[in-house]
N, CA, C and O atoms as a GROMACS GRO file, in nm:
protein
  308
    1UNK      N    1   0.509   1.530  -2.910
    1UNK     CA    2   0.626   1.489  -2.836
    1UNK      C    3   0.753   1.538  -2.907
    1UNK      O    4   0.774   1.530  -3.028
    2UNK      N    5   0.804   1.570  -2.847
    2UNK     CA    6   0.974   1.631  -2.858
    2UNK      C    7   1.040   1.472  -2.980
    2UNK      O    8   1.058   1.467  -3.102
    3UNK      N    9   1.052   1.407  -2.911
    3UNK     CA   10   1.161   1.301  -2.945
    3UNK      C   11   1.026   1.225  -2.981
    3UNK      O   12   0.915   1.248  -2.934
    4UNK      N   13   1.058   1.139  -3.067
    4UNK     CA   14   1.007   0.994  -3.153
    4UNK      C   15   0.987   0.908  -3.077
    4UNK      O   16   1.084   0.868  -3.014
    5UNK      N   17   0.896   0.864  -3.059
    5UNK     CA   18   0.870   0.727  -2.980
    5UNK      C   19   0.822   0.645  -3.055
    5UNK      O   20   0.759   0.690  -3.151
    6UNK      N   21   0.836   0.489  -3.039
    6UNK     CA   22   0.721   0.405  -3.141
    6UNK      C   23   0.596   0.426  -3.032
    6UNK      O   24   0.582   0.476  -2.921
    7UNK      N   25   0.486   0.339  -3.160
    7UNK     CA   26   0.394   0.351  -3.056
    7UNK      C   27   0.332   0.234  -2.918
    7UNK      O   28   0.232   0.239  -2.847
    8UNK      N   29   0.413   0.163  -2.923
    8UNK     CA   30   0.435   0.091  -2.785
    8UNK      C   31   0.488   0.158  -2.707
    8UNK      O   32   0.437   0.174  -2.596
    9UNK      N   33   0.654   0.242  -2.758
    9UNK     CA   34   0.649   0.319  -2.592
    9UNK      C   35   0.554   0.428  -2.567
    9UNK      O   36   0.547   0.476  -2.454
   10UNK      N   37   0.465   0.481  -2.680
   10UNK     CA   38   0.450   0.606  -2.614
   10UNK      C   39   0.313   0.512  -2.522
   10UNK      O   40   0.296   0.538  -2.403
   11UNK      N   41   0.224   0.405  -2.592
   11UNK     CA   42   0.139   0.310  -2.474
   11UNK      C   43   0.184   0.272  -2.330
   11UNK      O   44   0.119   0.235  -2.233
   12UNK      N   45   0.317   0.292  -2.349
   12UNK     CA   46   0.348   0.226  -2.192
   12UNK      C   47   0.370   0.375  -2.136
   12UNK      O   48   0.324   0.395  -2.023
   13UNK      N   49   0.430   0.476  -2.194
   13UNK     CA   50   0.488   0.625  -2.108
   13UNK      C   51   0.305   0.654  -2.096
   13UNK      O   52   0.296   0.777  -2.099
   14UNK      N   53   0.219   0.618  -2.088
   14UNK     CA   54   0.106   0.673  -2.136
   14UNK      C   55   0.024   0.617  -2.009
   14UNK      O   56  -0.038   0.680  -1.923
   15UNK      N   57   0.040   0.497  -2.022
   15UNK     CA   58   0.004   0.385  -1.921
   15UNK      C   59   0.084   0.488  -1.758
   15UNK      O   60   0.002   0.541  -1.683
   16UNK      N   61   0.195   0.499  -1.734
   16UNK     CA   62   0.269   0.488  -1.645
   16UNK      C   63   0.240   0.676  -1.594
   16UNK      O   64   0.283   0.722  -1.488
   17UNK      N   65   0.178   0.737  -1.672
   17UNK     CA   66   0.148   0.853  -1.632
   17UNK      C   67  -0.002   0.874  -1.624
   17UNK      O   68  -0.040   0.990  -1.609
   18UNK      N   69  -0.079   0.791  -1.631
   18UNK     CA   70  -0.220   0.747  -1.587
   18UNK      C   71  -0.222   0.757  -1.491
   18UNK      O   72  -0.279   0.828  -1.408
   19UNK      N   73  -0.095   0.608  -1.493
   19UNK     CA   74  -0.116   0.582  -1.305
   19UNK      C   75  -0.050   0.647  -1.205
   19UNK      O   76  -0.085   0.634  -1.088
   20UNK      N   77   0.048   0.721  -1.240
   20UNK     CA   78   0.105   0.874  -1.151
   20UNK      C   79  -0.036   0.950  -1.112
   20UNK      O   80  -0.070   0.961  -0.994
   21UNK      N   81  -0.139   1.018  -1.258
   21UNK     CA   82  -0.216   1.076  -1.217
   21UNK      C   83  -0.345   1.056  -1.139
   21UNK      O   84  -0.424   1.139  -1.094
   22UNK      N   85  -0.344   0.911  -1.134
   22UNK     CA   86  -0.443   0.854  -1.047
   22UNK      C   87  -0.410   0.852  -0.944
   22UNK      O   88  -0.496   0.887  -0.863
   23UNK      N   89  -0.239   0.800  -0.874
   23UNK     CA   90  -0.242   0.810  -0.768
   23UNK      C   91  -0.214   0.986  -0.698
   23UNK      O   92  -0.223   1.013  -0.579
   24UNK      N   93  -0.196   1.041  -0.758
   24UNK     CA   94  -0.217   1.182  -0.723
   24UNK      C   95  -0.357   1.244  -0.694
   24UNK      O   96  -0.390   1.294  -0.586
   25UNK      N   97  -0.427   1.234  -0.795
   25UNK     CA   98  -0.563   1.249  -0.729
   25UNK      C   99  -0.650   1.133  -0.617
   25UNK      O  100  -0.766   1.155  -0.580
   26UNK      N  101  -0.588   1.038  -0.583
   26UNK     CA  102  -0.630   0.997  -0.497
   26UNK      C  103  -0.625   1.054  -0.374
   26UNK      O  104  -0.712   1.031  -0.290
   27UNK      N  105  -0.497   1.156  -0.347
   27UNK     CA  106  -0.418   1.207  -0.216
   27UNK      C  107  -0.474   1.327  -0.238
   27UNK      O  108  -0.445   1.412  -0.154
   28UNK      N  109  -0.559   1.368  -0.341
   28UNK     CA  110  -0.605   1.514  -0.373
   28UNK      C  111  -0.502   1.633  -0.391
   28UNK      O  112  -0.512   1.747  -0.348
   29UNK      N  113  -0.386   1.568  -0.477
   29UNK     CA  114  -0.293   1.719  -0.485
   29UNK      C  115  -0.316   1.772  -0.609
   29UNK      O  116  -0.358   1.707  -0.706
   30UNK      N  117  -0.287   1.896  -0.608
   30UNK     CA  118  -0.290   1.952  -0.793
   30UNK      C  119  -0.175   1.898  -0.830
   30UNK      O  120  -0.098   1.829  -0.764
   31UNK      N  121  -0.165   1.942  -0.973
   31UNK     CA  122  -0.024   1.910  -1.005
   31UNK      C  123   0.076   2.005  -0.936
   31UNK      O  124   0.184   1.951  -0.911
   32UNK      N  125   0.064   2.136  -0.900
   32UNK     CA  126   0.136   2.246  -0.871
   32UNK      C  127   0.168   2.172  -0.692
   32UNK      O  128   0.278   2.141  -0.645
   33UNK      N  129   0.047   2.164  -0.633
   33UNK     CA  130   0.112   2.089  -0.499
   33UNK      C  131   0.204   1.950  -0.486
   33UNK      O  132   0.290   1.922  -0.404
   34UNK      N  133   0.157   1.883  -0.588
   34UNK     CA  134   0.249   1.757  -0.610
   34UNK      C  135   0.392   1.812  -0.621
   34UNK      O  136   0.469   1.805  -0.524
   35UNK      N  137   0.432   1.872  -0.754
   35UNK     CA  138   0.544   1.907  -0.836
   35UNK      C  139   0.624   1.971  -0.698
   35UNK      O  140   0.730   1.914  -0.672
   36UNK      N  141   0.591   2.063  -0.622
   36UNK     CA  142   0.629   2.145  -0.478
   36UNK      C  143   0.694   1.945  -0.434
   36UNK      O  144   0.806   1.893  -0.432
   37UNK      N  145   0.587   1.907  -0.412
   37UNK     CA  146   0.648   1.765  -0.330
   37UNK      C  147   0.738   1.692  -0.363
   37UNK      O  148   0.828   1.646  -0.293
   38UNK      N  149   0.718   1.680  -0.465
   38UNK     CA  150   0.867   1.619  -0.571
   38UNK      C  151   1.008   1.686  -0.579
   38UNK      O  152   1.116   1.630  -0.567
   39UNK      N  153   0.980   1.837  -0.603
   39UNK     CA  154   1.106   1.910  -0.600
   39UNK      C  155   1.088   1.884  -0.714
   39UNK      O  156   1.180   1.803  -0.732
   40UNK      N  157   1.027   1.894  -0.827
   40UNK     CA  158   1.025   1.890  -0.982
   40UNK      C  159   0.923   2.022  -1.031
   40UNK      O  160   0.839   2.077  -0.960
   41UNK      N  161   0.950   2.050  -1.148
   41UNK     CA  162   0.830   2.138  -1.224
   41UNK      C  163   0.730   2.088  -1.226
   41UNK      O  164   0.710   1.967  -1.233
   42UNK      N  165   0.626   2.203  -1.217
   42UNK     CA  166   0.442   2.171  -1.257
   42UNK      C  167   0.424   2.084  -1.427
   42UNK      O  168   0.362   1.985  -1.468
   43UNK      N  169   0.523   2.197  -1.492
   43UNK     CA  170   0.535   2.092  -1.629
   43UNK      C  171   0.585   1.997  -1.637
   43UNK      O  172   0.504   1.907  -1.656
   44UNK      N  173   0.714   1.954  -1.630
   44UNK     CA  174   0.770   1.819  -1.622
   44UNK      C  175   0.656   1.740  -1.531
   44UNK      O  176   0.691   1.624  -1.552
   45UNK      N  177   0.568   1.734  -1.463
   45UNK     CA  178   0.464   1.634  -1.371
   45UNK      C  179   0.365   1.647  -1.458
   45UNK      O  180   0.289   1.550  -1.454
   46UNK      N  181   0.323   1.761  -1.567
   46UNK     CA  182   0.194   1.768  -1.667
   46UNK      C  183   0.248   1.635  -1.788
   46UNK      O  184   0.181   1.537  -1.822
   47UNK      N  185   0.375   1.670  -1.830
   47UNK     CA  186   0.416   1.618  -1.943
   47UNK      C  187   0.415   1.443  -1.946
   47UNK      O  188   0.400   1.358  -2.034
   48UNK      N  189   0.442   1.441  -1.788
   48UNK     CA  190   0.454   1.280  -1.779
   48UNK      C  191   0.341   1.233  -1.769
   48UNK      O  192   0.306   1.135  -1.835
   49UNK      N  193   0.248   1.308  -1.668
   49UNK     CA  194   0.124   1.249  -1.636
   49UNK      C  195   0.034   1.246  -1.831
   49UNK      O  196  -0.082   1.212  -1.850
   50UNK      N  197   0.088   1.271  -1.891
   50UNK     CA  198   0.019   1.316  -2.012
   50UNK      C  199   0.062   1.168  -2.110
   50UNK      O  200  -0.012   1.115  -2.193
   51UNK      N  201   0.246   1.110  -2.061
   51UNK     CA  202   0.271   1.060  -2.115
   51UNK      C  203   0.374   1.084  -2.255
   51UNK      O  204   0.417   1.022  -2.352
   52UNK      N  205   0.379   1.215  -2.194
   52UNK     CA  206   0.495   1.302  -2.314
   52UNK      C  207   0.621   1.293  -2.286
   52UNK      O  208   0.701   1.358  -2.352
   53UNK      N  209   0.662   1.216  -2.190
   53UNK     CA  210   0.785   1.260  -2.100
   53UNK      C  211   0.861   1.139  -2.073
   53UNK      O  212   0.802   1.106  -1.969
   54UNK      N  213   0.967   1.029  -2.094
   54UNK     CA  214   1.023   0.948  -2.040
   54UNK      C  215   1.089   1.001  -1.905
   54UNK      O  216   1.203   1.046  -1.904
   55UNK      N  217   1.031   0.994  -1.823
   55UNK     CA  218   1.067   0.991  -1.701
   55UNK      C  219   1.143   0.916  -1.624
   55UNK      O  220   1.110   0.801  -1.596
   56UNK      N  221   1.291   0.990  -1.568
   56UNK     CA  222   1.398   0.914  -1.559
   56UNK      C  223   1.383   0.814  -1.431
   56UNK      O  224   1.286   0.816  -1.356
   57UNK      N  225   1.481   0.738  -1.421
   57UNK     CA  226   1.490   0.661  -1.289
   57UNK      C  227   1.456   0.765  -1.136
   57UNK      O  228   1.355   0.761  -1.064
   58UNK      N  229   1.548   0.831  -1.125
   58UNK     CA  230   1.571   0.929  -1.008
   58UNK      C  231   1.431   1.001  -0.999
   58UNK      O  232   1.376   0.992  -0.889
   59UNK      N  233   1.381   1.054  -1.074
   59UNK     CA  234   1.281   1.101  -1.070
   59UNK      C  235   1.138   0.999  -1.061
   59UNK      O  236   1.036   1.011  -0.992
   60UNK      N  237   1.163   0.939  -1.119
   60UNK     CA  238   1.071   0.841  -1.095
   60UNK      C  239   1.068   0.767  -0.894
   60UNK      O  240   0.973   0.727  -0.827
   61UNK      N  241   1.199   0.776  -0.866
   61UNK     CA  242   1.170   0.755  -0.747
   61UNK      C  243   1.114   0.856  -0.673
   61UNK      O  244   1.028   0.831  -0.589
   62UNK      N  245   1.174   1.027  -0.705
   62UNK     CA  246   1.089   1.124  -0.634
   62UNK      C  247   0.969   1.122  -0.625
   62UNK      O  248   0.900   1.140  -0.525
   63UNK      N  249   0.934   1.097  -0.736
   63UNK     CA  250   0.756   1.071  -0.795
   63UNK      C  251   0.672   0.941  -0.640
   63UNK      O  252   0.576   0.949  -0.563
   64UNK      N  253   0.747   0.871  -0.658
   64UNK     CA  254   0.722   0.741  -0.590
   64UNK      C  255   0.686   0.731  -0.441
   64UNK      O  256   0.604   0.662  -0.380
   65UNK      N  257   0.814   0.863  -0.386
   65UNK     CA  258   0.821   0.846  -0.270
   65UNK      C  259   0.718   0.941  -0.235
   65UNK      O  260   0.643   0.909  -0.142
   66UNK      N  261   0.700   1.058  -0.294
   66UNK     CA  262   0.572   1.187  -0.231
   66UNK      C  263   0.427   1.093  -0.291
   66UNK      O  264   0.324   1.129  -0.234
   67UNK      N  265   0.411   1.005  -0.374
   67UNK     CA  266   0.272   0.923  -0.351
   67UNK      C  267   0.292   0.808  -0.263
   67UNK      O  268   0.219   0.711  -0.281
   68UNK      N  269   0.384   0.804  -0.165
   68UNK     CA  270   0.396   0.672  -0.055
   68UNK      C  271   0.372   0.547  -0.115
   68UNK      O  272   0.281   0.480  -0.066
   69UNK      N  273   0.445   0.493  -0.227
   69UNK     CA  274   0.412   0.393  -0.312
   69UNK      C  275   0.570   0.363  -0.367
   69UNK      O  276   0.666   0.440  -0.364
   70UNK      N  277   0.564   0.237  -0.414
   70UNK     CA  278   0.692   0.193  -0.443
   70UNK      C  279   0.670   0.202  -0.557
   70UNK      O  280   0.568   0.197  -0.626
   71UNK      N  281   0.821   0.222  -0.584
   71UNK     CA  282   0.859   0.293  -0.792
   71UNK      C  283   0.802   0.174  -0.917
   71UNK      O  284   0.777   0.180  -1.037
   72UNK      N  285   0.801   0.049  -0.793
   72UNK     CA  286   0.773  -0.060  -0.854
   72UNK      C  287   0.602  -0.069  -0.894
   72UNK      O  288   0.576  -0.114  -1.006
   73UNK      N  289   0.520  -0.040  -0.829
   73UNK     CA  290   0.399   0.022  -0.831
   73UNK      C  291   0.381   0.066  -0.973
   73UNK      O  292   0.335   0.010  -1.072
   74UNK      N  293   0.438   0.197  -0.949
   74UNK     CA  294   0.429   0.297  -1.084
   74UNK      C  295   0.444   0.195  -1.229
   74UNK      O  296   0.375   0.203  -1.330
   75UNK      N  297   0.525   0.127  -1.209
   75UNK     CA  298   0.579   0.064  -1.334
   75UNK      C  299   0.532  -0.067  -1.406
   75UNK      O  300   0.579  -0.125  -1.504
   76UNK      N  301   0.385  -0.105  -1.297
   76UNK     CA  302   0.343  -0.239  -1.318
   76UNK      C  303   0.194  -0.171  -1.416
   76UNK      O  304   0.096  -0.108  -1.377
   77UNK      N  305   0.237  -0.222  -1.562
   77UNK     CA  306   0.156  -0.175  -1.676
   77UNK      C  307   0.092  -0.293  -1.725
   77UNK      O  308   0.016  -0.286  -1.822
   0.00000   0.00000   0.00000
């Protein structure tokens, strides 16, 4: 990781890009078709789903809205 995290956040950024990548493969997208859906990079959607990535508010709603799920969803760890 770029930046320092303790290791509680990197458990929760870790947690919260699990469940991005679960609900993505539920809908069967790659990351490359997702990232297209988001309007975000293939990497920035690898990095988070990985848990490398604090993923901002705004984006987190993009994320939210192309898996038809509320941001609130994503965030229940």
């Amino acid at each position: 990781m770029a930046t320092s995290y303790t290791l509680s956040e990197q458990k929760v950024l870790k947690k919260i890009g699990t469940k991005i990548r679960g609900f993505r493969n539920d809908i069967e997208l790659s990351q490359e078709e997702f990232a297209r859906k988001c309007d975000l990079d293939r990497t920035y959607i690898s990095d988070v789903e990985r848990g490398e990535r604090n993923v901002s508010i705004l984006n987190l709603i993009k994320i939210a809205k192309s898996l038809k799920v509320s941001p609130a969803e994503l965030l229940e760890i």
